[in-house]
N, C-alpha and C positions, 0 to 999 in steps of 0.2 A: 433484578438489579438493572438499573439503567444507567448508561453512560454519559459523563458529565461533558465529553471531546462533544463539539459540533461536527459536521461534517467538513467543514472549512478547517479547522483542526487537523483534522485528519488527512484531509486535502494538503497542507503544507508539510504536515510531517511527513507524509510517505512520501510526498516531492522530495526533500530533505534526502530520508535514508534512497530511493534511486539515487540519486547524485553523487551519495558516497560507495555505491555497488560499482557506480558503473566509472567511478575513480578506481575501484579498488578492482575494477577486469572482470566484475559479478554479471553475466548475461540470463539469468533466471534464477529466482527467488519463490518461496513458500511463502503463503502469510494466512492467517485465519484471525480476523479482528473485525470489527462492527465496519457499516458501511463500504460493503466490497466492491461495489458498483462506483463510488470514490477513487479507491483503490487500482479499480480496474482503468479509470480514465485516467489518472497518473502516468500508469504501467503504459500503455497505450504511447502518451505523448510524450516520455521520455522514451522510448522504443527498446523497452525490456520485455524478458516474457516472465509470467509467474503463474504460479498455481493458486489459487483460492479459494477461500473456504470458509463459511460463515460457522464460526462455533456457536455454540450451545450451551449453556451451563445450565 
């Protein structure tokens, strides 16, 4: 199955939820969702740490 999100998609929505961690006092997060190298440049420039992980189905 392939995923309908783009990268850019994904690109603003994980911008998105950091902004609401890091209102809400969250300094590291988990996530396993497509394009984690996205992900990871997010994490990076809003300056969280997270763990990630590419799943698999």
């Amino acid at each position: 199955m392939r995923p309908k999100l783009t990268e850019e998609d994904i690109y603003w929505g994980s911008k998105l939820a950091c902004l609401e961690m890091i209102k809400s006092g969250t300094t590291t997060f988990s996530d396993m969702y497509y394009h984690q190298e996205v992900t990871a440049r997010v994490v990076d420039e809003m300056g969280l740490r997270a763990c990630l992980e590419s799943s698999c189905f």
